[in-house]
C-alpha positions as CSV (number, residue, x, y, z in Angstrom):
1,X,-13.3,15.4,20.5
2,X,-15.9,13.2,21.9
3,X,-15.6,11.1,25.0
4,X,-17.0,8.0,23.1
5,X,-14.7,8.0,20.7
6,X,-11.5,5.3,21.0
7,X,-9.1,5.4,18.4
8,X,-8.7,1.8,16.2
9,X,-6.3,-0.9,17.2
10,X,-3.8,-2.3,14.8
11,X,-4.4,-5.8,13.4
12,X,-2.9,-8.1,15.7
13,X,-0.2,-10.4,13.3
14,X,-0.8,-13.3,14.8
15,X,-4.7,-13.1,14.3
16,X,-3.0,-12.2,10.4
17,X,-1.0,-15.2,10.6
18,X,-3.8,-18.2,11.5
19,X,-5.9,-16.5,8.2
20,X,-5.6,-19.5,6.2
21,X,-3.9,-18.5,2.3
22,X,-6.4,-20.5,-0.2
23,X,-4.2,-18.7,-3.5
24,X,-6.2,-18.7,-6.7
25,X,-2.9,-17.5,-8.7
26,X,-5.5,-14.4,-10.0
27,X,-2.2,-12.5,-12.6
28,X,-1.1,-8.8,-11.5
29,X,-2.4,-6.4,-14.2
30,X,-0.6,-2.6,-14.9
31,X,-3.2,-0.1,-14.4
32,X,-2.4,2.9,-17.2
33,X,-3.1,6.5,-16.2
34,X,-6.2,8.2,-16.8
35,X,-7.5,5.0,-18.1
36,X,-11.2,4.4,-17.2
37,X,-10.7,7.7,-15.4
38,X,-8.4,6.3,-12.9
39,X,-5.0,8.9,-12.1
40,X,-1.7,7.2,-11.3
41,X,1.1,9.1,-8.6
42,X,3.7,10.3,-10.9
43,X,3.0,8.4,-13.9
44,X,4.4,5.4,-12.0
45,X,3.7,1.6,-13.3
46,X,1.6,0.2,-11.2
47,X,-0.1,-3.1,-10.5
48,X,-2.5,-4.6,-8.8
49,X,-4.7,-8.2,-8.6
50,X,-7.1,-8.4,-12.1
51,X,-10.3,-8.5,-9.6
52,X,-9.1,-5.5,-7.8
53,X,-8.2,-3.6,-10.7
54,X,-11.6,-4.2,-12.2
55,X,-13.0,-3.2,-8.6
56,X,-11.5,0.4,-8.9
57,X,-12.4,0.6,-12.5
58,X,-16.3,0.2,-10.9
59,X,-15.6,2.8,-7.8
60,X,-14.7,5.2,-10.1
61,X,-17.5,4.9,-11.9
62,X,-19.6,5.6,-8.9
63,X,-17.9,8.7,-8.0
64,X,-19.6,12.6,-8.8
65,X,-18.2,13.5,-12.0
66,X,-15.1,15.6,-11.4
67,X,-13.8,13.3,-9.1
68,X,-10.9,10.8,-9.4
69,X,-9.3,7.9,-7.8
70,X,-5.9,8.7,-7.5
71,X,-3.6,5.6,-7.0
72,X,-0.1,6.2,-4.7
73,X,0.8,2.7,-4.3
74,X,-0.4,-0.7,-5.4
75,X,1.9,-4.2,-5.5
76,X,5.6,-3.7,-3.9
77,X,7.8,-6.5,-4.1
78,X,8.8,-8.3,-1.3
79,X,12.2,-7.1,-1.6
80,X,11.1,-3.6,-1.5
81,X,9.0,-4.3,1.4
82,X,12.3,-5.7,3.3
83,X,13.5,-2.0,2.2
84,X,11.3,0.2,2.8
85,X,10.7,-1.9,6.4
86,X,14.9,-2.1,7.1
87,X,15.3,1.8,6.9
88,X,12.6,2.8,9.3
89,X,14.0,0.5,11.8
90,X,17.5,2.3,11.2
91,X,15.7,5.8,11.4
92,X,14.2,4.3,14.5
93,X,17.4,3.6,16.0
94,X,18.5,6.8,15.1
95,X,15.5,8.7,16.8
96,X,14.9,6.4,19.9
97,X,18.1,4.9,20.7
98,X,17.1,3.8,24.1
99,X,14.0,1.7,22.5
100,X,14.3,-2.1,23.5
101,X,13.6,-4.4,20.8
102,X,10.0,-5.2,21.6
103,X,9.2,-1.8,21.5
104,X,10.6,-0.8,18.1
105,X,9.0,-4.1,16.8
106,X,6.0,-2.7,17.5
107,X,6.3,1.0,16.7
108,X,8.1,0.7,13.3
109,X,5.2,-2.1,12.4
110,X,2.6,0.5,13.1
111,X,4.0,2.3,9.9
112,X,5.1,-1.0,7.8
113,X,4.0,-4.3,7.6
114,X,6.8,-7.0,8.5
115,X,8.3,-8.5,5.7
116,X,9.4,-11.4,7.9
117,X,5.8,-12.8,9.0
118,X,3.7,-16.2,8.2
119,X,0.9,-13.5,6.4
120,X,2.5,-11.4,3.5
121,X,2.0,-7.5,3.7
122,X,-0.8,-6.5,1.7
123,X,0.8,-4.8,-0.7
124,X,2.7,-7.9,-1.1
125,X,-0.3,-9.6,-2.6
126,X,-1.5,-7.1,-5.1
127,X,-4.6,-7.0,-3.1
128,X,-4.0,-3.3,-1.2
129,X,-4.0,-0.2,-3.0
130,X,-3.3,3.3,-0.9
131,X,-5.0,6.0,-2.5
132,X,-7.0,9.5,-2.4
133,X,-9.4,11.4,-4.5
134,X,-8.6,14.3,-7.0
135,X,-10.0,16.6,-9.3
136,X,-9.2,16.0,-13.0
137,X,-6.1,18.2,-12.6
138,X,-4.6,16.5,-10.1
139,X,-5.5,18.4,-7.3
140,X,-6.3,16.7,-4.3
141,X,-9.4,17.1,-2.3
142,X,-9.1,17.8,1.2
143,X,-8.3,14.5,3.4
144,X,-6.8,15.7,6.6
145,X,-7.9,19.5,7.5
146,X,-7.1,21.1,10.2
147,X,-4.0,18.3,10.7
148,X,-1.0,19.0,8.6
149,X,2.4,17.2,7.4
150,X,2.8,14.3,9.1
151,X,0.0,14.4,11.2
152,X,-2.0,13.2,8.8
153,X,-0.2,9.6,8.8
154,X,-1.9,9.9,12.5
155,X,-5.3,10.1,12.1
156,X,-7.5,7.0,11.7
157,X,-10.4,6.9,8.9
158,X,-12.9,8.4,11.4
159,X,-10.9,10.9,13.8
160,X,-13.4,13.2,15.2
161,X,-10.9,15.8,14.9
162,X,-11.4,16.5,11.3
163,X,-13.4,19.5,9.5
164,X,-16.3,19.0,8.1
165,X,-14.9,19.0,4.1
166,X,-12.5,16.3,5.5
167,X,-15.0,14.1,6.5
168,X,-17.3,14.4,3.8
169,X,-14.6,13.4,1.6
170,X,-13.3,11.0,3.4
171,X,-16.6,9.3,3.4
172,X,-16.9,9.8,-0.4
173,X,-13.6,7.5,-0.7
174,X,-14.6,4.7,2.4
175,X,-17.7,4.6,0.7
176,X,-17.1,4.2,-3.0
177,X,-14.7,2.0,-2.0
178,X,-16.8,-0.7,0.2
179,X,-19.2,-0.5,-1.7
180,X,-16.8,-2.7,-4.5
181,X,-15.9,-5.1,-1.8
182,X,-12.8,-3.6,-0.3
183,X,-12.0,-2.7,3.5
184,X,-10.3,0.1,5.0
185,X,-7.3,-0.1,7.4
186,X,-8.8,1.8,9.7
187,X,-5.7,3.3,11.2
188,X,-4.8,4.4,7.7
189,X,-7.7,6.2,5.9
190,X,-5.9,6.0,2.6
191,X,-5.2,2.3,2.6
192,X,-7.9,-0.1,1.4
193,X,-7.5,-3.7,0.3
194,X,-9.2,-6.9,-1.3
195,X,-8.5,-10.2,-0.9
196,X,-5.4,-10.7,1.4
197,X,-4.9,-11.3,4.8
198,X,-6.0,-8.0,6.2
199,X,-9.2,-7.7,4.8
200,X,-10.3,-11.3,5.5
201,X,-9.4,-10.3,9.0
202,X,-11.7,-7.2,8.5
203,X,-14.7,-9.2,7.2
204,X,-13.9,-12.4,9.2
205,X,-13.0,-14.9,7.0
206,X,-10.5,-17.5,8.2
207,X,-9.0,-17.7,4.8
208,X,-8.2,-15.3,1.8
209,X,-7.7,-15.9,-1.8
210,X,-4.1,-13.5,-2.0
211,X,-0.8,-14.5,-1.2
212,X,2.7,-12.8,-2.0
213,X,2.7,-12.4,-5.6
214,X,6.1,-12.9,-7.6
215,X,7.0,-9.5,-9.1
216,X,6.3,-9.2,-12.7
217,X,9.0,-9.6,-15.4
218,X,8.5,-5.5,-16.1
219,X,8.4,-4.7,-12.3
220,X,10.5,-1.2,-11.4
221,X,11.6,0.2,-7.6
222,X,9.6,3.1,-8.0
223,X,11.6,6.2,-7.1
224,X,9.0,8.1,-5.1
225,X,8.6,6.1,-1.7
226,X,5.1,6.9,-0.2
227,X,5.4,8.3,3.2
């Protein structure tokens, strides 16, 4: 691992919090499986902003043939964000019972984004999409050699500690992505997002066009929870 190399910090929420929420009421649209050569996670519904939706439909397009978007998670409801964000603090409490409450603050909002903030979570917005490539099969490229399991929740876009395949595809993803206008997360190499808090933060605007969305009349709690 180079000496050089310092791994990201998180997005400080109350640098989130002064981005000023300028909503253009742009309407969530359902992405459909294998449409326009985009995959879906377990052939679940999934929304997303109609900007952002087009703005993957034009990153796929740029990828080598062979090689698919694969989309894990797009809009959540704020209620599901309250839920998903509620049971790591109990598996928290149940891990690191001797935590104060400062520190479990912080360590469970490294994994989730606080429901109970000025600035929505992006995936509140319909503006953040977490996602990996594939081949047509489904099979996923390599993201996260030599790390394994849950490791690979650990390692920021550019860890030096990847292999070489890693990278490359890696960089195949960051950079078909950027290239439509989206910013990485970079503490999360799968997470990438338009228009809401985080990436005006990332591209430093002081105000962003995406607020919480209201779930859509068709909306299901998906039964797979992303990790």
């Amino acid at each position: 691992m180079s000496s050089r190399y310092h791994r990201p910090r998180s997005e400080p929420i109350r640098d989130l919090n002064r981005i000023a929420i300028a909503e253009n009421h742009e309407p969530l649209v359902e992405l459909v499986n294998r449409e326009h050569g985009l995959l879906l996670c377990c052939d679940r519904r999934i929304w997303v902003r109609q900007a952002v939706a087009e703005k993957l439909v034009r990153a796929q397009e740029s990828l080598p043939a062979g090689v698919h978007l694969f989309i894990i998670e797009g809009y959540r409801s704020l209620a599901r964000q309250i839920t998903i964000y509620e049971r790591l603090w109990e598996q928290s409490l149940v891990e690191h019972p001797d935590w104060p409450r400062n520190i479990r603050r912080r360590e469970v909002n490294r994994f989730v984004a606080p429901p109970d903030v000025k600035c929505p979570p992006g995936h509140c917005t319909g503006g953040a999409v977490d996602l990996t490539l594939v081949t047509p099969d489904g099979q996923e490229l390599d993201m996260i050699s030599p790390c394994a399991g849950r490791l690979q929740a650990c390692t920021p876009t550019f860890f030096p500690g990847l292999s070489p395949e890693a990278v490359r595809n890696r960089r195949l993803l960051f950079d078909a992505m950027e290239a439509q206008g989206f910013r990485n997360y970079p503490l999360e190499w799968w997470h990438f997002s338009y228009g809401d808090s985080g990436w005006a933060y990332r591209v430093h605007r002081k105000t962003c066009p995406y607020g919480a969305a209201p779930a859509p009349d068709e909306y299901e709690v998906p039964k797979y929870e992303p990790e």
